[in-house]
C-alpha positions in Angstrom: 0.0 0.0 0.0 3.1 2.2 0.7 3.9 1.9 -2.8 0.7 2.2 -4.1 0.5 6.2 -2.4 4.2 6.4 -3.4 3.3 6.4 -6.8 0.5 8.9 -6.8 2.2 11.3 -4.1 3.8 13.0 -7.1 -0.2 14.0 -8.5 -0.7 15.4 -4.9 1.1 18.5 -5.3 -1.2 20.1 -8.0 -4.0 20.1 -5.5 -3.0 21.8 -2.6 -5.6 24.2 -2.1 -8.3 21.7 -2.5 -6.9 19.1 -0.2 -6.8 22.3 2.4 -10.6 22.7 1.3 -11.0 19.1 1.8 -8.9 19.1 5.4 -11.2 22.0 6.7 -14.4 19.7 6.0 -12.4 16.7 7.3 -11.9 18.6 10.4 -15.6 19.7 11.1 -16.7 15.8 10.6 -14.6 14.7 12.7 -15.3 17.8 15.7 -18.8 17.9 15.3 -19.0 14.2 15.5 -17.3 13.9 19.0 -18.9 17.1 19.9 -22.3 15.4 19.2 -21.1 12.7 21.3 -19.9 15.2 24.2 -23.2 17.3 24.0 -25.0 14.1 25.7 -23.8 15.0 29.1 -24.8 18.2 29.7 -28.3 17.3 28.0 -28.9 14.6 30.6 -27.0 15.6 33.5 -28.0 19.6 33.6 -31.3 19.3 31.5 -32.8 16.1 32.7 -31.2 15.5 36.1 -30.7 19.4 37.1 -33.2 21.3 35.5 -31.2 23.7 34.2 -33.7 26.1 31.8 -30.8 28.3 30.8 -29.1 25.1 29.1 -32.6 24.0 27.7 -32.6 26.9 25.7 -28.6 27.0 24.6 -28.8 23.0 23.9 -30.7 23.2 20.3 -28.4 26.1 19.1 -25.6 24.1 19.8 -27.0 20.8 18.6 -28.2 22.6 15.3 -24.7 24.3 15.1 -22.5 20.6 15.6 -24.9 19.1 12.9 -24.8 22.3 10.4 -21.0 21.9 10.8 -20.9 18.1 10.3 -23.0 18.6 6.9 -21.4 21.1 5.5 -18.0 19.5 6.4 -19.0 16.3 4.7 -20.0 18.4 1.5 -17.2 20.7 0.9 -14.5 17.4 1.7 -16.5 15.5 -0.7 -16.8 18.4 -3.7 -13.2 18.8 -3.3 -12.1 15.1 -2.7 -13.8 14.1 -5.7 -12.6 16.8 -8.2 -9.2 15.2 -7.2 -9.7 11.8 -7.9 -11.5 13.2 -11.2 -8.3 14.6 -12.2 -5.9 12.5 -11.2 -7.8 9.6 -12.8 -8.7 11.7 -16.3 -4.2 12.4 -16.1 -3.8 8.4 -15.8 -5.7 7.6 -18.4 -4.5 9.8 -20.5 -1.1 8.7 -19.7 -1.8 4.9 -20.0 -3.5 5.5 -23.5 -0.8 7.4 -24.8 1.4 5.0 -23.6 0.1 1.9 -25.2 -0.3 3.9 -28.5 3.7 3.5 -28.7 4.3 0.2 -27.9 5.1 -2.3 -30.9 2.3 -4.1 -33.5 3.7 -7.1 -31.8 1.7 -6.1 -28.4 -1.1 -5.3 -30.2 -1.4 -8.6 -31.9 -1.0 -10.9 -28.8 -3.9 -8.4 -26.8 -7.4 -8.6 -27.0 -8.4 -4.8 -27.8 -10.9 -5.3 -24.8 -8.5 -6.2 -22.7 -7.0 -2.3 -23.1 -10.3 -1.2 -22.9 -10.9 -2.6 -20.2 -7.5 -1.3 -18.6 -8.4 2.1 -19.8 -11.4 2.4 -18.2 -12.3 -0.4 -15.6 -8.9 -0.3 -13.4 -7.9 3.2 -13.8 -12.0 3.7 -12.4 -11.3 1.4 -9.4 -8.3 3.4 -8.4 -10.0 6.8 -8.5 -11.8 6.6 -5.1 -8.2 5.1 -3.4 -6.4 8.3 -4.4 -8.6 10.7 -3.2 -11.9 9.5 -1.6 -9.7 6.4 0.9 -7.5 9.2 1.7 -9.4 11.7 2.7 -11.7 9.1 4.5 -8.9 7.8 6.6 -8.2 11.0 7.7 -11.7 12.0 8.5 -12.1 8.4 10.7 -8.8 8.8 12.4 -9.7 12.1 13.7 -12.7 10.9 14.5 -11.2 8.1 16.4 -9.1 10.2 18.1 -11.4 13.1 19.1 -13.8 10.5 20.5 -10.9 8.2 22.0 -9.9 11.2 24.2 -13.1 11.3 24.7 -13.9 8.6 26.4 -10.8 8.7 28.1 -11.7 12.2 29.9 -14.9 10.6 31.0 -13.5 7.6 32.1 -9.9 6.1 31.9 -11.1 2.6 33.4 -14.2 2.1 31.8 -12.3 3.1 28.6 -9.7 0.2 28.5 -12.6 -2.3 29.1 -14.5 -0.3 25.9 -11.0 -0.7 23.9 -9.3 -3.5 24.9 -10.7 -5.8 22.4 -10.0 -4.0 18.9 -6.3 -5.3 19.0 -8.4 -8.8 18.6 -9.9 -7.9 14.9 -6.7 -6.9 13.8 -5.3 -10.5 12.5 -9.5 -12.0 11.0 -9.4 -8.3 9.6 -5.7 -8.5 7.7 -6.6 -11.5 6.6 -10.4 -10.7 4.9 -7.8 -7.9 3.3 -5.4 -9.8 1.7 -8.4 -12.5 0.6 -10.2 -9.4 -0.7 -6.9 -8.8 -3.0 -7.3 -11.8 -4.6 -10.9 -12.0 -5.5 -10.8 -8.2 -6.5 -7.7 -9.7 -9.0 -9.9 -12.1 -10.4 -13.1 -9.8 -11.0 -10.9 -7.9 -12.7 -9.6 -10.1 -15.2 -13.5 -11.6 -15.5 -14.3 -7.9 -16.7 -11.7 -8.4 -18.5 -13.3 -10.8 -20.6 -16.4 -9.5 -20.6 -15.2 -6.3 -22.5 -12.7 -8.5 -24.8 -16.3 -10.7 -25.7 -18.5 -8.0 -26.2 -15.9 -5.8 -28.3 -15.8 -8.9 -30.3 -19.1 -10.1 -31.1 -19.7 -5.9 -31.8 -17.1 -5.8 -34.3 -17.6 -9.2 -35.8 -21.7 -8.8 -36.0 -22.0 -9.5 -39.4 -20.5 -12.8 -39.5 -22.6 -13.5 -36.1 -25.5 -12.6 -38.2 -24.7 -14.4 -41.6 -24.0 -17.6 -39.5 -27.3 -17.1 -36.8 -24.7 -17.7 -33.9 -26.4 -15.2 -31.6 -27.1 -17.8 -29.4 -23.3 -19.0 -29.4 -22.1 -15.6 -28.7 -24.9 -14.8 -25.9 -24.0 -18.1 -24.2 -20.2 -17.3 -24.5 -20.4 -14.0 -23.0 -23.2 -15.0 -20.2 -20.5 -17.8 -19.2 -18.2 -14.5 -18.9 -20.5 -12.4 -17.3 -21.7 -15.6 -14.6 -17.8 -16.1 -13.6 -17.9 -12.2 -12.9 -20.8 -12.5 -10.8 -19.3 -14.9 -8.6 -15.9 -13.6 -8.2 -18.2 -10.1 -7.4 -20.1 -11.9 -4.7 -16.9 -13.9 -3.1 -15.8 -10.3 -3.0 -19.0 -9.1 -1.3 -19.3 -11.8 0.8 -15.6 -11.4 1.9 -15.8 -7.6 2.4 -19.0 -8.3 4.1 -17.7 -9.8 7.0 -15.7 -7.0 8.3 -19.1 -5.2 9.8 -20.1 -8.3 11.7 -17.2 -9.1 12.9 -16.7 -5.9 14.6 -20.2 -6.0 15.9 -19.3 -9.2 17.8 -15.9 -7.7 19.0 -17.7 -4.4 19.8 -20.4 -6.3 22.1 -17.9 -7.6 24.3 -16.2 -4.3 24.7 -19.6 -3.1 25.6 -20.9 -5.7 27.5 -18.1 -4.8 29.7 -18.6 -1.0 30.0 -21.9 -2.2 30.7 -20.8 -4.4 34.0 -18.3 -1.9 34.6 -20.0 1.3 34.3 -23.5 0.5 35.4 -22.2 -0.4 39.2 -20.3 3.1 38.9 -23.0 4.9 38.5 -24.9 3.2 41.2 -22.3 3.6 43.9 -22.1 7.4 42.3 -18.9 7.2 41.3 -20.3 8.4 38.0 -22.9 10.6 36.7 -25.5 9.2 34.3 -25.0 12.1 31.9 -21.1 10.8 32.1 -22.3 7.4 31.9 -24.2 8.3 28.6 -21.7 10.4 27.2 -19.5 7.6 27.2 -21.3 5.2 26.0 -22.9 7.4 22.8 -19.0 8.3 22.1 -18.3 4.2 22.6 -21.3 3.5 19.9 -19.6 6.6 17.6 -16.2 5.2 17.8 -17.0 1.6 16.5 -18.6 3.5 13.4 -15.7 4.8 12.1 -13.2 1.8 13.0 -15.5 -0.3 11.2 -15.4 2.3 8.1 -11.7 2.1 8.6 -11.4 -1.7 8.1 -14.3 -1.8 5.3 -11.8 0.8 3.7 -8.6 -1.1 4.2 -10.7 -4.1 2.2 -11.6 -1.5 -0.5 -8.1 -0.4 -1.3 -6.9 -4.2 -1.9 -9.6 -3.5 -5.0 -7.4 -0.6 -5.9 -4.0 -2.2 -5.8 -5.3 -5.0 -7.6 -6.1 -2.8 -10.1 -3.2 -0.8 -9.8 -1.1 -3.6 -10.4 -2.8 -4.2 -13.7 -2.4 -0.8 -15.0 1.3 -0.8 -13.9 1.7 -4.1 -15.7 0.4 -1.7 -18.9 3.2 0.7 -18.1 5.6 -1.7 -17.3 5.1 -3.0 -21.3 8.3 -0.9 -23.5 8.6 -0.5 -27.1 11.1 -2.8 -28.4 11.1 -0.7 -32.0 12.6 2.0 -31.3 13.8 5.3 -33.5 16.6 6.7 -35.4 17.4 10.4 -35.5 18.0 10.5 -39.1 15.1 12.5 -40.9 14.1 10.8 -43.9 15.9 12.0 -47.2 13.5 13.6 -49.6 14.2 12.2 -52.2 14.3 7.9 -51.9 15.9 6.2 -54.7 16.2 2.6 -53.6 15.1 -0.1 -51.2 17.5 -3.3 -50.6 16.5 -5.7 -48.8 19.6 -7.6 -47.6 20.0 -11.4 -46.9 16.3 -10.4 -44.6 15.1 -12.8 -42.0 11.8 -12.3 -40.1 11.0 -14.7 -36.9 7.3 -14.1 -35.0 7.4 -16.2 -31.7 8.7 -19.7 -33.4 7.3 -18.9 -36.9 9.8 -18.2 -39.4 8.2 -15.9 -41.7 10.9 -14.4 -44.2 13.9 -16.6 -45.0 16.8 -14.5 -46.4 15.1 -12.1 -48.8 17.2 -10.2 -50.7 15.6 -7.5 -53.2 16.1 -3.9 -54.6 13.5 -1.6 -55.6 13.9 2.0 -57.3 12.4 5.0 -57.6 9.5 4.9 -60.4 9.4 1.3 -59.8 6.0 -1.0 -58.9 6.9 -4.3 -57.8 3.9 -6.8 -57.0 4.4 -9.5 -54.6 2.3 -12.2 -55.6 1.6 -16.0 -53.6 -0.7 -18.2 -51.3 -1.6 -16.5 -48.2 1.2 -17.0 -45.8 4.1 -16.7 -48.1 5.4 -13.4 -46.5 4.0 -10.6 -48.4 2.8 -9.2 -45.9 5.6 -10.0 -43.5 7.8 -8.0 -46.0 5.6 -5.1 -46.2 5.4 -5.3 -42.3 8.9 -4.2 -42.1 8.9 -1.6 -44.7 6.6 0.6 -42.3 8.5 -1.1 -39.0 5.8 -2.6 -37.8 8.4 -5.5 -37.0 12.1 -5.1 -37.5 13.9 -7.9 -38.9 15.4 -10.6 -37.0 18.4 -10.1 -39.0 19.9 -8.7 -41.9 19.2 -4.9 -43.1 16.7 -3.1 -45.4 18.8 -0.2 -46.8 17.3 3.2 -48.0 19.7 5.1 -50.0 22.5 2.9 -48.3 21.1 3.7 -45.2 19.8 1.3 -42.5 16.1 1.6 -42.1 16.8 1.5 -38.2 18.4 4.6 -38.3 15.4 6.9 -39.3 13.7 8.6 -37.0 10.1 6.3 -37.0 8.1 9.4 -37.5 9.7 10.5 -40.2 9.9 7.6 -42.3 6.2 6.8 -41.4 5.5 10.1 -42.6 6.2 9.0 -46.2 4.8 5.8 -46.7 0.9 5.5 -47.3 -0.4 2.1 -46.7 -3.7 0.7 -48.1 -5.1 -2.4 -46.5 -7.4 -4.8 -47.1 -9.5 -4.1 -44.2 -10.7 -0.5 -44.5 -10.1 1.8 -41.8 -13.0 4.2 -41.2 -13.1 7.0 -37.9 -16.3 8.3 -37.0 -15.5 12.0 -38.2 -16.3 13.8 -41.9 -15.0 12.8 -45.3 -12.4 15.3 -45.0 -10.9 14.3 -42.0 -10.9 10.5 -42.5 -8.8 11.9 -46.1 -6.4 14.4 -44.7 -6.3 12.0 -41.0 -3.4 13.1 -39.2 -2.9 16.3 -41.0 -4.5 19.4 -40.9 -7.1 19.7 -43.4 -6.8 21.2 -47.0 -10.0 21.0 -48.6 -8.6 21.6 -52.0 -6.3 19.2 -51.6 -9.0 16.9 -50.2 -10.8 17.0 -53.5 -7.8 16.4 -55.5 -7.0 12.9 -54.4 -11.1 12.7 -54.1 -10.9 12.7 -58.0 -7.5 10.9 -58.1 -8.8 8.0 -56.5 -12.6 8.2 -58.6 -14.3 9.1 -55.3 -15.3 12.4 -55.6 -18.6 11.8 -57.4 -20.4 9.6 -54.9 -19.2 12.2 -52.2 -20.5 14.7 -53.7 -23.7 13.3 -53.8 -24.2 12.9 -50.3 -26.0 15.8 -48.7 -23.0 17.5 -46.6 -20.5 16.6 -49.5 -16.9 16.0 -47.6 -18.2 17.0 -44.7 -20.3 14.6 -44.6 -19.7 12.2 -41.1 -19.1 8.9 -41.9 -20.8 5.7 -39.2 -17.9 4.0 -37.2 -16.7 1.6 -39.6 -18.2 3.6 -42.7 -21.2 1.7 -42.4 -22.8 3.9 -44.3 -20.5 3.6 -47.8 -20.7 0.4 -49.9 -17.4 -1.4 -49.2 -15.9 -0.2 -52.9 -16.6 3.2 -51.3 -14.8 2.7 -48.4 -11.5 1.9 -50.2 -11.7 4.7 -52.9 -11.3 6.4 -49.2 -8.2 4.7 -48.0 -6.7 5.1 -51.4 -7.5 8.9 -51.3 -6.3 9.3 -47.6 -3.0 7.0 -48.8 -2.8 10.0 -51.9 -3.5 12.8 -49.1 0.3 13.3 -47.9 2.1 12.8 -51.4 4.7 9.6 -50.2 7.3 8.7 -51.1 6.8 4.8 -50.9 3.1 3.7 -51.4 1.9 0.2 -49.9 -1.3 -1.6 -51.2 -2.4 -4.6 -50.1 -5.1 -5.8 -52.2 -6.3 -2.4 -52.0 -8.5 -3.0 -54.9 -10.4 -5.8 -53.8 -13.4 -4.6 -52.8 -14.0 -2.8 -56.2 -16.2 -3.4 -59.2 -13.9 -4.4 -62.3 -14.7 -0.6 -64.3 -13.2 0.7 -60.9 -10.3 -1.5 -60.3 -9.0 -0.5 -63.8 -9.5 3.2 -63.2 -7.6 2.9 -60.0 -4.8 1.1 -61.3 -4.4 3.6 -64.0 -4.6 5.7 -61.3 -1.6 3.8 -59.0 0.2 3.9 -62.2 -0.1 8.0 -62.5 1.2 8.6 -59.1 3.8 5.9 -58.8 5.7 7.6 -61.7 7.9 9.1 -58.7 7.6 6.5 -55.9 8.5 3.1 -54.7 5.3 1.2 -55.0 4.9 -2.2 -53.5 1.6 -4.3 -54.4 0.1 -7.0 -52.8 -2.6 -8.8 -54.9 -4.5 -12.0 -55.0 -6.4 -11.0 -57.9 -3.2 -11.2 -61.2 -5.3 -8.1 -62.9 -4.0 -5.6 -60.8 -0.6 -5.9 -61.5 -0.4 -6.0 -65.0 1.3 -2.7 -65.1 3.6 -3.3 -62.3 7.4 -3.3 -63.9 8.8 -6.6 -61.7 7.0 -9.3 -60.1 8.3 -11.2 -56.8 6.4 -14.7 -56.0 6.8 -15.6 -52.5 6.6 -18.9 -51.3 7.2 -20.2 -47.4 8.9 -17.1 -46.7 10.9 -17.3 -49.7 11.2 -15.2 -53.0 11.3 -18.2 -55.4 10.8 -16.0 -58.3 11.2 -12.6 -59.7 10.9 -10.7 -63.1 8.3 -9.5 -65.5 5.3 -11.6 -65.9 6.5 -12.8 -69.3 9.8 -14.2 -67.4 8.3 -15.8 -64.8 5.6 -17.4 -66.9 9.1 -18.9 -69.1 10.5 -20.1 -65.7 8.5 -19.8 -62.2 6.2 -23.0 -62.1 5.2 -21.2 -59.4 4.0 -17.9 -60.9 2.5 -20.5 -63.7 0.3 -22.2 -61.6 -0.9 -18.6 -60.0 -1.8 -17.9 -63.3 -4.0 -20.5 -64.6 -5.7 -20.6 -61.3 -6.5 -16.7 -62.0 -7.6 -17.6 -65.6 -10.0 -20.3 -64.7 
């Protein structure tokens, strides 16, 4: 837990005038509580027992006064408290997400994205009330403890250590429910976990749910989910919940006690009954907030559950890391050098060597798995290679600074990527908007007509996911937003698949337009979109096993051949 408050001290500091605030309210809680608790003896003893009219009439002033203080204590600790917590919380997550934004593709790949929602949101909530609200509430019941400890005390120094004796019993059942409560709150955790991961993916994967009626497989996976949260939640609850009667049982022998104790007192006279009273009402108080205290020490092993979590997130480095050479501007080769590429204990490029030049369109053509991608993958640094070198203009690819090179290639997937903002800004995404320019690569990539049909033109917001463009649509985007910055080295991976065959031919006259000055890699299933590309390179296993024009390889790649006739069938 030291650590845990170690870690966030640093946050503190910006907030010092609101934890003042806060300390203020702390401090009228915690008087007016014992002062309610004090208030009982001259209301018995000079009210009750002594008739004492002057105090009838100064007791409700006093008692509206303690409570007036205690509520408006509680509210200004809790305004403050809370804004805190807010923050601090909103700074974290902003921290964490920026932070997993720069770790590898690697990471990405091996974590479910609701996993990272979930870390996002779910832990970083959990820890919010520990950082502010169990701070500020351990405060609040300690004084409270204290002022009503010394209370007792000053009535009674005997009759106290019967009261008190007793709590140093519920320390060990209590550190034990704690460290219990750690693990469960670990657990319901990872079960949310799960349940984010399963309902991101049934979300993202609903048309495939639909087109293969599995509603019923996916309900029953995540109700499976959601059941193992449920009971992890109610171990936790259960767990948690015996802290209350535990203290009750431990609290009724203290006060069985006083009881013994403090009744024959006040027989023989020894005490008062107003004492007697005070005493006890501060006796009933003081179990109030030592119970709160426990219940809280339960709660934090919630927060450092989670905060073990979200450190694991920050714990994660970038292995990839950058150059500080800014990319050239002007790229006249790529060689790839005796290239190896390893993922886990898959090898997935086996010593590729080839060099593309400026003006050039290669097309790397093969059965899925062959190491197109892998190749293109490296070219962008998603991965780096396991060994050997890619040079640009005889310079290591490693040495670039990641931004910069990044900054000149345009890739073009398969899978479309949409945001949930206007035409313009999915085009121009990452850079500030120039709607001229916008329009240009519109036309370039033969999207601007439907566009400009729709009502709002490129302002026009697209759904998440561009549900609302026809998947040819969607890719006339990406090729646009690929045209947008003008690269250097332009990536498509059968970026033309999801057209109609009138608007696969424009775009590829259009790829050959704008690659008159560029590196231009193609990935394609389909042999029609690289007819204009000047070499191709068949990959096989993670080897280049052929490379030339299509003439030369249909002379002497059985390979490329059999490619071929399977695309002329």
């Amino acid at each position: 837990m030291r650590d845990f408050f170690k870690q966030y001290a640093p946050y503190y500091k910006n907030y010092i005038l609101y934890f003042f605030y806060s300390f203020i309210g702390i401090i009228l809680v915690s008087a007016s509580t014992s002062g309610t608790a004090y208030a009982i003896q001259p209301l018995l003893d000079d009210i009750f027992i002594n008739k004492d009219e002057k105090m009838l009439h100064i007791m409700p002033f006093i008692i509206i006064a303690l409570y007036a203080a205690k509520g408006f204590g509680g509210y200004i600790q809790a305004y403050y408290i809370s804004y805190i917590g807010q923050d601090i919380t909103r700074i974290v997550r902003d921290k964490l997400f920026s932070h997993i934004l720069t770790l590898d593709m690697d990471f990405f790949q091996k974590k479910h994205g609701g996993e990272l929602v979930s870390r996002i949101t779910n832990d970083i909530n959990r820890i919010q009330r520990a950082i502010s609200n169990s701070v500020a509430e351990f405060i609040r019941e300690s004084l409270t403890i204290v002022g009503l400890v010394a209370l007792v005390i000053y009535h009674s120094p005997e009759l106290a250590f019967y009261g008190l004796i007793v709590l140093p019993l519920a320390i060990l059942p209590l550190s034990k429910l704690a460290k219990r409560m750690k693990k469960l709150s670990f657990k319901s955790q990872e079960s949310n976990s799960n349940i984010t991961t399963s309902l991101s993916e049934s979300f993202n994967n609903i048309e495939i749910i639909k087109a293969n009626s599995s509603e019923k497989i996916e309900a029953t996976k995540f109700s499976i989910h959601n059941m193992i949260f449920f009971k992890y939640n109610m171990k936790a609850l259960k767990t948690n919940g015996l802290t209350s009667p535990l203290m009750e049982v431990i609290g009724s022998l203290a006060f069985a006690a006083v009881i013994v104790v403090g009744g024959s007192k006040v027989i023989s006279g020894e005490l008062s009954t107003g004492t007697f009273s005070s005493f006890i009402a501060a006796l009933f108080m003081l179990y109030t907030p030592i119970k709160k205290l426990s219940s809280l020490y339960n709660n934090m092993q919630d927060a450092l559950a989670a905060n073990e979590r979200i450190n694991d997130m920050f714990a994660q480095k970038a292995i990839i890391t950058s150059g500080e050479v800014i990319f050239p501007s002007n790229i006249q080769t790529i060689n790839f050098k005796d290239v190896f590429l390893k993922y886990d204990d898959f090898i997935a490029l086996k010593g590729i060597n080839l060099e593309v030049k400026k003006g050039e369109t290669i097309a790397l053509v093969g059965d899925s798995g062959g190491g197109k991608s892998s190749l293109i993958n490296l070219v962008i640094r998603f991965y780096d290679t396991t060994s050997g070198n890619i040079l640009l203009n005889d310079t290591s690819i490693k040495d670039f600074d990641i931004k910069s090179l990044r900054e000149n290639i345009s890739i073009v997937t398969q899978r479309v990527y949409i945001f949930n903002d206007t035409i313009a800004s999915n085009v121009a995404y990452g850079y500030e908007i120039d709607e001229i320019r916008v329009i240009e690569v519109l036309k370039q990539a033969h999207a601007y007509d439907f566009v400009m049909k729709m009502k709002k033109g490129i302002n026009t917001i697209l759904d998440e996911f561009g549900t609302n463009l026809s998947g040819g649509q969607r890719q006339r985007i990406a090729i646009a937003r690929a045209l947008y910055k003008n690269p250097q080295i332009l990536i498509l991976d059968e970026a033309t698949s999801a057209l109609d065959n009138e608007s696969e031919s424009i775009i590829s006259e259009v790829i050959q337009e704008v690659s008159t000055n560029k590196i231009t890699f193609i990935i394609a299933h389909r042999l029609s979109t690289i007819k204009n590309a000047n070499k191709i390179a068949v990959f096989k296993d993670g080897e280049i096993i052929g490379l030339g024009s299509e003439k030369e390889l249909l002379n002497s790649c059985k390979e490329y051949q059999r490619l071929y006739n399977l695309a002329n069938i």
